[in-house]
C-alpha positions in Angstrom: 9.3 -2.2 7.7 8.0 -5.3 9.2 9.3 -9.1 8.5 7.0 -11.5 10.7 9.2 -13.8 12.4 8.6 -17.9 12.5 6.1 -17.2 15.7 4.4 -14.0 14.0 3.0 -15.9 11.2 -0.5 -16.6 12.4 -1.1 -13.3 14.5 -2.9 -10.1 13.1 -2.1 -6.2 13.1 -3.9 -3.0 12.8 -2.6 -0.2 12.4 -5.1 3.2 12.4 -4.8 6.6 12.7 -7.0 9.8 14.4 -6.1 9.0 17.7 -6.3 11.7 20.4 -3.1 12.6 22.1 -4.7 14.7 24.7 -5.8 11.3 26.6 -2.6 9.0 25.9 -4.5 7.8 22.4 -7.4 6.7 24.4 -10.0 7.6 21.8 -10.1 7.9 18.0 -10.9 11.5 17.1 -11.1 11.6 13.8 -11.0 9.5 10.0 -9.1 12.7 8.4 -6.0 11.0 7.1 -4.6 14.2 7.3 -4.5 14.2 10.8 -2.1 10.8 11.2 1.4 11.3 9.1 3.9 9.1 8.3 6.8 10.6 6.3 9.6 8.8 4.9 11.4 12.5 4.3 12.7 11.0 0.9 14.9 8.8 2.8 13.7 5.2 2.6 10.4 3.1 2.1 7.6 4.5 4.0 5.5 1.2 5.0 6.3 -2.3 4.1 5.2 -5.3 4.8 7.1 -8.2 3.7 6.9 -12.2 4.6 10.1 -13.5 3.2 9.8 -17.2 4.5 6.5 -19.7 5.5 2.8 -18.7 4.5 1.3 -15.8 6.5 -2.1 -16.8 7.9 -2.4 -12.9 9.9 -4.9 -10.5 8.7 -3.6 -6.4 8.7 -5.3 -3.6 8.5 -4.2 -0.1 7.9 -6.4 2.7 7.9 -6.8 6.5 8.2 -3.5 8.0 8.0 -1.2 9.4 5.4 2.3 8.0 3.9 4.2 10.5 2.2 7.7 11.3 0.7 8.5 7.9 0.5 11.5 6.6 -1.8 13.5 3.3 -2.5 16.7 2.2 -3.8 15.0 -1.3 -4.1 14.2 -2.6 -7.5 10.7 -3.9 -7.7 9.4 -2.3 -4.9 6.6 0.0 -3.2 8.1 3.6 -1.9 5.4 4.8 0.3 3.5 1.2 0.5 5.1 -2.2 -0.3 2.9 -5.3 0.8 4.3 -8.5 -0.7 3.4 -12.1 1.3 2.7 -15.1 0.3 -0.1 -16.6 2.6 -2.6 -18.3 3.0 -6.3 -19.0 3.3 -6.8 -17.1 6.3 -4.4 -14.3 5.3 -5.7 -11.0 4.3 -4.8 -6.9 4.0 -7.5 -4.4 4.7 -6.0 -0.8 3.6 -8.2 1.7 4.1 -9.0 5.8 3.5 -5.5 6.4 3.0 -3.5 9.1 1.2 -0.6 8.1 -0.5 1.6 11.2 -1.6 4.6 13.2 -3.1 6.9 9.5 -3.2 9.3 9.4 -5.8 12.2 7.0 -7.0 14.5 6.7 -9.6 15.1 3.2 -8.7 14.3 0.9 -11.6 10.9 -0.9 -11.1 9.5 1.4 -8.3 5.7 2.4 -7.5 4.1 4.4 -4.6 1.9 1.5 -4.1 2.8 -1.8 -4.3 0.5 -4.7 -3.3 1.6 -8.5 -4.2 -0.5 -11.3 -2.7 0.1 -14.8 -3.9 -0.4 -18.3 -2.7 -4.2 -17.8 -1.1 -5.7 -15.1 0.9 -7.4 -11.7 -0.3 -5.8 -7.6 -0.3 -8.5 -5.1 -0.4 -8.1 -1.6 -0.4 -10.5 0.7 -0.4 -11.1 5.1 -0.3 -7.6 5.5 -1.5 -5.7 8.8 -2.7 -2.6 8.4 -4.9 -1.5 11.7 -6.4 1.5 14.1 -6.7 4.1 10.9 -7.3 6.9 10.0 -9.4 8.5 6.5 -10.0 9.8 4.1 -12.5 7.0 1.8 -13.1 3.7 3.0 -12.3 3.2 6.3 -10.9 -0.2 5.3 -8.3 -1.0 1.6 -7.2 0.2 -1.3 -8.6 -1.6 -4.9 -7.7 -0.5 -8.5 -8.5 -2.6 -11.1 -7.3 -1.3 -14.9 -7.9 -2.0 -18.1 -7.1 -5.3 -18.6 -5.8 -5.2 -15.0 -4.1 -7.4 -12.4 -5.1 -7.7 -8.2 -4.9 -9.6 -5.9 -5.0 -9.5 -1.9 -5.5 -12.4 0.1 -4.9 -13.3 4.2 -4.9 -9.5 4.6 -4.8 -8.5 8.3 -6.5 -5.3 8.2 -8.7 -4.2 11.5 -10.6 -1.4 13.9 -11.4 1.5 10.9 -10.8 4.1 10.6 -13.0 5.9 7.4 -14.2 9.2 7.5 -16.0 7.5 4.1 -18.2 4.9 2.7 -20.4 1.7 3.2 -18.3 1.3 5.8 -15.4 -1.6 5.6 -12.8 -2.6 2.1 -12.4 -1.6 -1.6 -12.8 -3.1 -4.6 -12.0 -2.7 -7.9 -13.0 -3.9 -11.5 -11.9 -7.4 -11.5 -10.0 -8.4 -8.5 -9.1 -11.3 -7.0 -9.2 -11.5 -3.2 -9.7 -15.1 -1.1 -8.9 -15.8 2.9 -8.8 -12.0 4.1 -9.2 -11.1 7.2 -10.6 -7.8 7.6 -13.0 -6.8 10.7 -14.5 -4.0 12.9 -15.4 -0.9 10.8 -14.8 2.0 11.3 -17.2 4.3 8.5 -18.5 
C-alpha cells in the first residue's frame, strides 16, 4: 500500500508492467498483463492507494499487469485494488489494461475493485478484466465519484464474480460516466 506523505502530495507515479528482465527492465516487452503479476497469495490487499490527510494534486497511473488473490480484513475496502483520495484539480488515476482476478473476502463491505475520488480531480480506467472473484459488496468494480470529481469506466470486462449482497458485478455512483463495458454472469 501507499499513503503519500505531507511532501508526496503534489508528485505523480506510474506504475507499468511488460518490462524485460533480460536488460535490467530497460525496455518494455510487452502489454500482456499476464506477463507482470502481483499476487496478494490471499494474505492482504493487493494495491492500494490511500491519501488519508491534505488534497492530493499527483496524477498515477497503473497499467499492464495483473493483481490477483487479493483479500481484506478491512471493512469498506478494495481487495486486489483500493484507490480512495480526496484531491484536487490537478489530481487524477489512469488504470489501464489490467486484469483483476480470483480476490475474495468475507470481510463485510469488500470489492475487488474499489475506486473512490472525491473533492476534484478525475479516475479513469479503462481495458479492464474483473472475473473469477468473491466479496461482500460487489463482486467486480465499484466507483464513487463525489464532490466535484468525476469517473469514468470504459471497455472494462466484468463476469463470473460472485457477491455475497444485493448486486454482483458492477457499482457506480456519483459522476461517472460508463461507455462499451461488458457485465455478465455474476451471482449475488
Amino acid at each position: 500500500g501507499f499513503s503519500p506523505g505531507a511532501n508526496d502530495l503534489d508528485n505523480s507515479l506510474t506504475i507499468t508492467g511488460g518490462w524485460s528482465s533480460g536488460n535490467n527492465c530497460n525496455s518494455q516487452i510487452s502489454t500482456d498483463p499476464t506477463d507482470t503479476v502481483l499476487d496478494a497469495q490471499h494474505t492482504g490487499r493487493a494495491l492500494v492507494f490511500l491519501v488519508t490527510s491534505g488534497p492530493f494534486e499527483g496524477d498515477v497511473i497503473l497499467r499492464n499487469f495483473m493483481v490477483t488473490r487479493g483479500s481484506s480484513t478491512t471493512t469498506n475496502s478494495g481487495t486486489s485494488l483500493d484507490w480512495r483520495v480526496n484531491g484536487s484539480a490537478a489530481s487524477s488515476l489512469l488504470a489501464e489494461n489490467l486484469l483483476v482476478v480470483a480476490s475474495s473476502s468475507a470481510t463485510s463491505s469488500t470489492m475487488p475493485v474499489l475506486v473512490e475520488h472525491s473533492g476534484s480531480g478525475n479516475a479513469k480506467l479503462r481495458n479492464i478484466i474483473a472475473y473469477g472473484n468473491s466479496t461482500t459488496a460487489t463482486g467486480g468494480i465499484s466507483i464513487r465519484a463525489s464532490g466535484s470529481a468525476f469517473a469514468i469506466l470504459s471497455n472494462a470486462s466484468i463476469f463470473n464474480n460472485h457477491c455475497a449482497c444485493a448486486g454482483s458485478g458492477l457499482s457506480a455512483s456519483g459522476v461517472v460516466t460508463l461507455v462499451n463495458n461488458a457485465v455478465a454472469d455474476n451471482t449475488s
